[in-house]
C-alpha positions as CSV (number, residue, x, y, z in Angstrom):
1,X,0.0,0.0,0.0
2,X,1.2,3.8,-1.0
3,X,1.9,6.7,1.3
4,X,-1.1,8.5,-0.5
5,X,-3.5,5.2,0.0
6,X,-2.5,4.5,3.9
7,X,-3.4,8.7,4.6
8,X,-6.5,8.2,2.7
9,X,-7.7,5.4,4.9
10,X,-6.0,7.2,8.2
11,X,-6.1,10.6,7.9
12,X,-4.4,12.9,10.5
13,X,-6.2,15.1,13.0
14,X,-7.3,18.0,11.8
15,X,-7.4,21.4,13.5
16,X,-11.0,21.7,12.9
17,X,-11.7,18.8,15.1
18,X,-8.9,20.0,18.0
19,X,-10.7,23.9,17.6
20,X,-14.5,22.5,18.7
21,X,-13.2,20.3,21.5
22,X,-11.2,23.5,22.7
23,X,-14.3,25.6,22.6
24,X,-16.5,23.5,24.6
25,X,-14.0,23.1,27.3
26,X,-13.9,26.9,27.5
27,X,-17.5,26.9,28.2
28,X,-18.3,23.8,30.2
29,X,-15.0,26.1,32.4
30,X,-16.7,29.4,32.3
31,X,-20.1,27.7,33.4
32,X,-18.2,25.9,36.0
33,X,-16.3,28.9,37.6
34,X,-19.3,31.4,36.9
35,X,-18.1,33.2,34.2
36,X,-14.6,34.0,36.1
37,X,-12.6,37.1,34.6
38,X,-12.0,38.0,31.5
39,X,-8.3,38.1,32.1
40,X,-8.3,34.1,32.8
41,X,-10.7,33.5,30.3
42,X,-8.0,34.8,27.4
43,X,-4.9,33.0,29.5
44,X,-7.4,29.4,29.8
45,X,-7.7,30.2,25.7
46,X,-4.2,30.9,25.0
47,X,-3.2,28.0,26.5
48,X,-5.9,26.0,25.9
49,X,-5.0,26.8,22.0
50,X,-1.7,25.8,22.5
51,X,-2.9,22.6,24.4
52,X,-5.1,21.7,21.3
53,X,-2.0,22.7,18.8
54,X,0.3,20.6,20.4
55,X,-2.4,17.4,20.7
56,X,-2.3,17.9,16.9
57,X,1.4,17.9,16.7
58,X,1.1,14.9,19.3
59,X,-1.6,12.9,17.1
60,X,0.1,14.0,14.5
61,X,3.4,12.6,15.1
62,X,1.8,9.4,16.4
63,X,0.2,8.9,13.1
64,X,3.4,9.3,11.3
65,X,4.8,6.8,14.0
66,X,2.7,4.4,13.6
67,X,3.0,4.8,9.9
68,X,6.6,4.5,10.0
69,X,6.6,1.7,12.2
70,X,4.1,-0.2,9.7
71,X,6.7,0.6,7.0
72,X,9.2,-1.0,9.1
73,X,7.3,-3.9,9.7
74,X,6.5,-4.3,5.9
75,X,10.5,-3.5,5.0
76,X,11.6,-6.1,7.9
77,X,9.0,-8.8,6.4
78,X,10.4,-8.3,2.9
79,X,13.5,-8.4,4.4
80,X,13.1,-11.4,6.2
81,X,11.2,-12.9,3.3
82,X,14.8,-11.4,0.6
83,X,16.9,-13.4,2.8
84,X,15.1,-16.6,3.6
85,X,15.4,-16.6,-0.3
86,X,18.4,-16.1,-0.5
87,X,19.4,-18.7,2.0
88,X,17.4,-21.0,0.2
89,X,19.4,-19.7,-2.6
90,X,23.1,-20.0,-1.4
91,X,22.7,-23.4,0.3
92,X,21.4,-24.3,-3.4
93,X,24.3,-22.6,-5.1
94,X,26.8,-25.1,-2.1
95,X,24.8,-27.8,-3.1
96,X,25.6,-27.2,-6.6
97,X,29.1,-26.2,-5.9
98,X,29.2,-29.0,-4.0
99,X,28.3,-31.5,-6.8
100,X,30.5,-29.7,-9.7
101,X,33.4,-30.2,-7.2
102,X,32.9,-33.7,-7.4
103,X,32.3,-33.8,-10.7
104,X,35.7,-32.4,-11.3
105,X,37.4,-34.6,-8.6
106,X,35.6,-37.6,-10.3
107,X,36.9,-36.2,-14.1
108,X,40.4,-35.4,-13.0
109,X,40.6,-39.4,-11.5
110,X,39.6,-40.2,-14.9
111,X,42.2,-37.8,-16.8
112,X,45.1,-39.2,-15.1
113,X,43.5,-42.7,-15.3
114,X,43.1,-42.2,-19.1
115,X,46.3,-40.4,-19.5
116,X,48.0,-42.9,-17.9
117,X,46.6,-45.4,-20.0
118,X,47.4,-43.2,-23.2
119,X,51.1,-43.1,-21.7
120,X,51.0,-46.8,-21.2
121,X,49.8,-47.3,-24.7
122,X,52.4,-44.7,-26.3
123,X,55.1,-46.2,-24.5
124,X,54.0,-49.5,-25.5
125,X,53.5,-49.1,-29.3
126,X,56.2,-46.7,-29.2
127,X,59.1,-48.6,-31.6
128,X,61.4,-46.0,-31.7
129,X,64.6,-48.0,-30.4
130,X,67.7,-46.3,-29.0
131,X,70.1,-48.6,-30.4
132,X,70.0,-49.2,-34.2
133,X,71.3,-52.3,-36.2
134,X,74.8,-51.2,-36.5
135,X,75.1,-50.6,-33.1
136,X,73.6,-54.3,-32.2
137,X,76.4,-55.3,-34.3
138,X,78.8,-53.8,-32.7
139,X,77.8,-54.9,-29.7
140,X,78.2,-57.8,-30.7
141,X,81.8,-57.4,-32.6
142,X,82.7,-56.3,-28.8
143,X,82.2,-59.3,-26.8
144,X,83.8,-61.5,-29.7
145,X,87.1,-58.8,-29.8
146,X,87.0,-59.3,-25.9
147,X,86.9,-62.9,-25.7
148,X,89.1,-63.5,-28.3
149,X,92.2,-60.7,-26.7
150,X,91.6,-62.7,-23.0
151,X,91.9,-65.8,-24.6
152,X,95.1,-65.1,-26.4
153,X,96.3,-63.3,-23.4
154,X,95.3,-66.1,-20.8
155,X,96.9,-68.8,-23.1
156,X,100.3,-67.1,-24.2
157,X,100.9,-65.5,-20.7
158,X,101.0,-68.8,-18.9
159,X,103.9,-71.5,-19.2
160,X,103.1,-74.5,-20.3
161,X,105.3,-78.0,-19.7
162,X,105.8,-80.7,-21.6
163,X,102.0,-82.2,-21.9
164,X,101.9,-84.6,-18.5
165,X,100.2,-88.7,-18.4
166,X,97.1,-87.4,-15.6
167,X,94.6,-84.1,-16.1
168,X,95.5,-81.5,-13.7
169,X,93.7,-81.8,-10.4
170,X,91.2,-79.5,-10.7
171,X,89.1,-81.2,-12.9
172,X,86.5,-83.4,-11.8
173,X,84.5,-86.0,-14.2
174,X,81.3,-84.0,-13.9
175,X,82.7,-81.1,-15.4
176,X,84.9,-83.0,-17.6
177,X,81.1,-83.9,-19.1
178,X,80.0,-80.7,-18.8
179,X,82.9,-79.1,-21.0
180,X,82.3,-81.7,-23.6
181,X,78.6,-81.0,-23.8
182,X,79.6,-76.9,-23.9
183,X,82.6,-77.0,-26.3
184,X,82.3,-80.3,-27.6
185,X,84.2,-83.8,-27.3
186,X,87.3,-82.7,-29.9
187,X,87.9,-80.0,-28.4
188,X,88.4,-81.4,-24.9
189,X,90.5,-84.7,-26.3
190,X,92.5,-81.7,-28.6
191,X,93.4,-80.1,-24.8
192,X,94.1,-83.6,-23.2
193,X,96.4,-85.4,-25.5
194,X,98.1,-81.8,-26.8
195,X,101.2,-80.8,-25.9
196,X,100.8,-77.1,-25.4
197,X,104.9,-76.3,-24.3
198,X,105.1,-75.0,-27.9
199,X,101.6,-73.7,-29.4
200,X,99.1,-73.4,-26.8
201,X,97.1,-72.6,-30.0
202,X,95.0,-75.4,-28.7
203,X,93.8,-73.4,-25.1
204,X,93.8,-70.5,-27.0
205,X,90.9,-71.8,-29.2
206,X,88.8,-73.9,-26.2
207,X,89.0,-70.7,-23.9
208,X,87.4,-68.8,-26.8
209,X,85.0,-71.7,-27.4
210,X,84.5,-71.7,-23.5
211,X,83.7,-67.7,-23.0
212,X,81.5,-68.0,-26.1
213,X,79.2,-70.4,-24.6
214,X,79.1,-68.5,-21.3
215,X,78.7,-65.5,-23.4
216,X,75.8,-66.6,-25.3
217,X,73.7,-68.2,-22.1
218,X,74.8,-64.3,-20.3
219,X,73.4,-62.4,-23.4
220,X,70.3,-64.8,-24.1
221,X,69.2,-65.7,-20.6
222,X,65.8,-64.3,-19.1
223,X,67.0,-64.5,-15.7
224,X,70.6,-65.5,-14.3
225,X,68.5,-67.0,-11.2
226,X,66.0,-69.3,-13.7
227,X,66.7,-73.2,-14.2
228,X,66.5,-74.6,-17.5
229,X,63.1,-75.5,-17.3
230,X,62.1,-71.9,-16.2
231,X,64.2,-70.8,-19.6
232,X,62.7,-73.0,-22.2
233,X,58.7,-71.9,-20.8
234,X,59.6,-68.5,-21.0
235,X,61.2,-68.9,-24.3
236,X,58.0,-70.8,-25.9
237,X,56.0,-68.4,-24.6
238,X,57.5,-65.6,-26.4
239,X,57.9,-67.4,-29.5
240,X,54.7,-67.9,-29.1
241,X,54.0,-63.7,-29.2
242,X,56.0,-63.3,-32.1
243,X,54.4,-65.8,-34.3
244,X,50.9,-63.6,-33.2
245,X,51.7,-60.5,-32.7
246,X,53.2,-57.7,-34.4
247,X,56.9,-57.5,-33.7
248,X,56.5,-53.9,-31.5
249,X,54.3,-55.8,-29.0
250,X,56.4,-58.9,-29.2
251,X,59.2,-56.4,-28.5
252,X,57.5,-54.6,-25.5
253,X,56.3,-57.7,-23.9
254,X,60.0,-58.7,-23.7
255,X,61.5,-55.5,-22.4
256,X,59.0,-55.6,-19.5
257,X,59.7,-58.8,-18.7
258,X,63.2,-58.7,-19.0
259,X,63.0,-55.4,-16.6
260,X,61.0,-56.8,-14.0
261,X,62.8,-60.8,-13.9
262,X,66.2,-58.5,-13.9
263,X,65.3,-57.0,-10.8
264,X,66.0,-59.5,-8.1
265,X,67.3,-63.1,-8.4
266,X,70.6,-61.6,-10.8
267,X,74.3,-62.1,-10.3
268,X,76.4,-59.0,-9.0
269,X,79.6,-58.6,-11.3
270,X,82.1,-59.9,-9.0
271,X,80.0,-63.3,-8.7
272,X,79.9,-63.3,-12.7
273,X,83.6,-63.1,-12.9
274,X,83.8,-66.0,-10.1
275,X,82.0,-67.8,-12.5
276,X,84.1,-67.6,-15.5
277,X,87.0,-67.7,-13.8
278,X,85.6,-71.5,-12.8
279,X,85.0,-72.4,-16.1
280,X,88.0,-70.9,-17.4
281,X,89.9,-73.0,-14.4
282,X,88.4,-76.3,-16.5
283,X,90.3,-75.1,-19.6
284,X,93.1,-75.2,-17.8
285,X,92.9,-78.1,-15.8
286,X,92.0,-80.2,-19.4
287,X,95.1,-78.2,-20.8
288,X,97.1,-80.2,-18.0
289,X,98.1,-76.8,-16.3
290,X,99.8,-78.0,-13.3
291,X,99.1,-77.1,-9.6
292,X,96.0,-77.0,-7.0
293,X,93.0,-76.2,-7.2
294,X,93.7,-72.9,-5.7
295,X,97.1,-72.4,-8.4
296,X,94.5,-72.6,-10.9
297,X,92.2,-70.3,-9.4
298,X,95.5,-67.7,-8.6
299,X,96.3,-68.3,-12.8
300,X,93.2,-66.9,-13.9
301,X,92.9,-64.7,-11.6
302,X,95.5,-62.5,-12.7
303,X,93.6,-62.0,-15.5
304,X,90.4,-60.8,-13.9
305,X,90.8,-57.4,-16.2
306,X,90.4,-59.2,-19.3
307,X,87.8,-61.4,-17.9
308,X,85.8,-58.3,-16.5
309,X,86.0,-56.4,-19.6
310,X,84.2,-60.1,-21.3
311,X,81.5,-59.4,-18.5
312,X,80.6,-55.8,-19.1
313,X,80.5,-56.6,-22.6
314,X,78.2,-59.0,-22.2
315,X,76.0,-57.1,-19.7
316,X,76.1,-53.9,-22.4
317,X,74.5,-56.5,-25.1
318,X,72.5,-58.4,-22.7
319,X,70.5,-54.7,-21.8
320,X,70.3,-54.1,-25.2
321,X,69.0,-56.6,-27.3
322,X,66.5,-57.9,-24.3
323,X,65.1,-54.2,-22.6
324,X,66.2,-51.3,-25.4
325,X,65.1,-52.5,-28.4
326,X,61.4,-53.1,-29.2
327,X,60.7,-53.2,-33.1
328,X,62.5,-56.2,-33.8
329,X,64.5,-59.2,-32.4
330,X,68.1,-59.9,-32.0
331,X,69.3,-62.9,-30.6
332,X,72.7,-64.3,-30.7
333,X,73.9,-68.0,-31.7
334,X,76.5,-70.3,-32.2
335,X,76.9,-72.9,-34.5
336,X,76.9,-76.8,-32.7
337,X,80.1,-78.3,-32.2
338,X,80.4,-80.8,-35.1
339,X,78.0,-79.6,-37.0
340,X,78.4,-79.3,-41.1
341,X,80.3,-76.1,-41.8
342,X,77.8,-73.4,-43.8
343,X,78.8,-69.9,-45.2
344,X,75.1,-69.0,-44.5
345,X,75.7,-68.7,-40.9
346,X,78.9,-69.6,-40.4
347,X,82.5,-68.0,-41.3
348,X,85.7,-69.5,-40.7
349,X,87.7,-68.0,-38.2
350,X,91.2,-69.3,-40.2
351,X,89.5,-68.6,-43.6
352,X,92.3,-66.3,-44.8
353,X,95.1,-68.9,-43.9
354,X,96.8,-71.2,-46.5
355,X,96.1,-73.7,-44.7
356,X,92.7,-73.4,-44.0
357,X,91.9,-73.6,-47.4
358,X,89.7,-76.6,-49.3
359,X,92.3,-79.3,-50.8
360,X,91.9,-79.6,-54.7
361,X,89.1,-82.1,-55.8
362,X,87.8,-82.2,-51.7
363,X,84.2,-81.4,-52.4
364,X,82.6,-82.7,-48.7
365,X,81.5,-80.4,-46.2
366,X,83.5,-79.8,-43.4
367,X,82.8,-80.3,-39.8
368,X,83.2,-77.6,-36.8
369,X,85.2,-78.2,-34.3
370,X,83.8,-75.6,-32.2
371,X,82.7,-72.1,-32.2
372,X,84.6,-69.1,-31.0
373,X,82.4,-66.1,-31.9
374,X,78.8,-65.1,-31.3
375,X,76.9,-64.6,-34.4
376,X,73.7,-62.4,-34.4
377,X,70.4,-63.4,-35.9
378,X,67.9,-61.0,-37.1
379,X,63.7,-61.5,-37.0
380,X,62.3,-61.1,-40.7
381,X,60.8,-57.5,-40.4
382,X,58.4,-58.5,-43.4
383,X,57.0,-61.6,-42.1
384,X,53.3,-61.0,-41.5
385,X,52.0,-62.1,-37.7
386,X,50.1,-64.7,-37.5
387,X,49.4,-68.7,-38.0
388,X,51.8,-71.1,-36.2
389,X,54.7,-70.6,-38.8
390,X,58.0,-70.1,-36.9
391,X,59.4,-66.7,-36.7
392,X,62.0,-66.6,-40.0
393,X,65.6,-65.5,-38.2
394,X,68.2,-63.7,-40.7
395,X,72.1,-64.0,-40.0
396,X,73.0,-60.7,-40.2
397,X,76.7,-61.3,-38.5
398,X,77.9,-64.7,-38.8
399,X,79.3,-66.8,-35.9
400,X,83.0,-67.6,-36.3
401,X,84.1,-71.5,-35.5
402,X,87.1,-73.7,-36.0
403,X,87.0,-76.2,-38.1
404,X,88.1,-79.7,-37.9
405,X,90.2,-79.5,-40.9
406,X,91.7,-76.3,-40.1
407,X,92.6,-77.9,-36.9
408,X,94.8,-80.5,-38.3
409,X,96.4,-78.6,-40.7
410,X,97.5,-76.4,-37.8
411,X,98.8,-79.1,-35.8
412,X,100.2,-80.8,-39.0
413,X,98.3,-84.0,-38.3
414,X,97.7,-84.7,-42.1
């Protein structure tokens, strides 16, 4: 309701009404006093004009009171009524707030989840290798060069006697078989019936043979800690991969689980060249190097630079070829002992010799003695995946071996 409205319906007093209730009083005074004076008549008017001036001012103000104090009401209902609506409005606003804020908790989980995932993937499709073929290859070209200078060094730093009638005493028959199984059974009779006094050519070649077959099982193996058995499951099951699967995946499922077997359960360095130095202690003992078993031990010991060098090597190729690379796969090889000799995969270390070379009209194959080189074997890149063919393997550096024939014509035995 208006100002105009509210004086409509309550007007003020008006000084009509305050004159007539003046006038009477004066009367109903005079008639009660007798008429009095004049002089107090005019002093009762005066006064009782400023008695009914100031009731108007009085009512007056009370009106405007009252008509404040119904605004005031009106303004503190509204008021109430504003902010009861906006309460109503801010706790729905929190609520809201409340609910976007987990909304974006709830969409930022599923960022990082999904970029995670979309890191996972990239990194796992990812076939952008840090090595590339040549440097596989020389890789490889560095643990042949290293087993081939300790071999030499080990074989012509040592002093050999007259070939004696009993092996040395560090050998023992079980690893007597194990060195013919590893190098095979020429070889080992080539080191026991040899004399070595004048060309320990013969230890020279079975320490290489020796390192190359602990070389390859270093390089190759899934995990230093796993038996045989645990080898060959692993093994099928990633041949398994590559004959399905496209060769980046194949590749990243190998570098994680090289990464995660490599973790725990491998050899330290030091017990690695404890290792070799054993087997290289069986070379010697076959060779008929004379002494204990802790002479032996002491003899190859002083070469635990060159045999350390053979290790890291190893280690450098072992990280590469299992964890770095993803598009493809390496592996290394070497030719069986007594196998048919083939230029495919093989190469004759003693090739370039005279002696080495094929006698006129001698058309048969020749035999390996043993080998003395890792050779490395590449996946086909354009085989399709797919179907239970087996994964096609290209030489791309040949393994280097001895050959029976070369043998003898080193030792003049034909």
């Amino acid at each position: 309701m208006t100002q105009a409205e509210q004086e409509t319906r309550n007007p003020p007093p008006t000084d009509s009404f305050s004159g007539a209730t003046d006038s009477e009083a004066a009367n109903q005074e005079n008639i009660r006093d007798g008429g009095g004076s004049s002089e107090t008549t005019q002093t009762e008017r005066r006064w009782g004009a400023s008695y009914g001036q100031l009731s108007r001012w009085v009512n007056s103000l009370r009106w405007k009171v009252e008509r404040r104090d119904e605004q005031l009401r009106r303004q503190e209902e509204k008021y109430h009524s504003m902010e009861e609506r906006h309460e109503r409005e801010i706790a729905g606003l929190r609520k809201q707030n409340s609910d976007l804020q987990g909304e974006i908790a709830s969409l930022k989980r599923l960022l990082q989840t999904r970029t995670s995932e979309l890191d996972d993937a990239q990194t796992y499709l990812t076939t952008t290798d840090p090595h590339s073929h040549a440097d596989i290859v020389r890789l490889v070209e560095d643990v042949n060069n290293a087993i081939f200078h300790s071999a030499a060094t080990i074989a012509d730093s040592l002093k050999w006697e007259s070939r004696p009638t009993a092996p040395g005493p560090f050998l023992q028959v079980p690893e007597r078989e194990k060195a013919v199984r590893d190098i095979g059974l020429s070889t080992v009779e080539l080191l026991e019936h040899g004399d070595h006094s004048q060309d320990p050519i013969c230890v020279q070649i079975a320490l290489q043979a020796y390192m190359a077959k602990l070389a390859k099982w270093l390089v190759s193996t899934w995990s230093m800690g796993f038996s045989e058995r645990e080898e060959g499951i692993l093994s099928e099951v990633y041949r398994q991969i590559r004959t399905t699967e496209t060769s980046s995946i194949a590749g990243r499922w190998r570098s994680l689980t090289c990464q995660h077997l490599r973790r725990s359960g491998e050899l330290s360095s030091t017990q690695l060249n404890a290792y070799f130095v054993r087997r290289i202690g069986i070379v010697l003992s076959l060779s008929g190097y004379r002494g204990s078993d802790t002479n032996v031990i002491e003899a190859v010991n002083d070469f635990e630079g060159k045999i350390t060098d053979v290790v890291e090597h190893c280690l450098q190729l072992r990280t590469a070829i299992g964890q770095d690379v993803v598009s493809c796969f390496f592996e290394v090889y070497l030719p069986k002992a007594g196998s048919q000799f083939t230029t495919k995969t093989m190469q004759d270390a003693y090739g370039e010799s005279e002696c080495a070379q094929p006698r006129e009209g001698d058309t048969s194959p020749s035999a390996v003695l043993c080998p003395v080189a890792l050779g490395l074997r590449k996946e086909n890149p354009l085989q399709a995946p797919g179907g239970n063919n087996e994964p096609e393997m290209i030489p791309t550096l040949r393994a280097k071996v001895v050959l029976q024939s070369t043998m003898e014509e080193l030792l003049g035995m034909t």
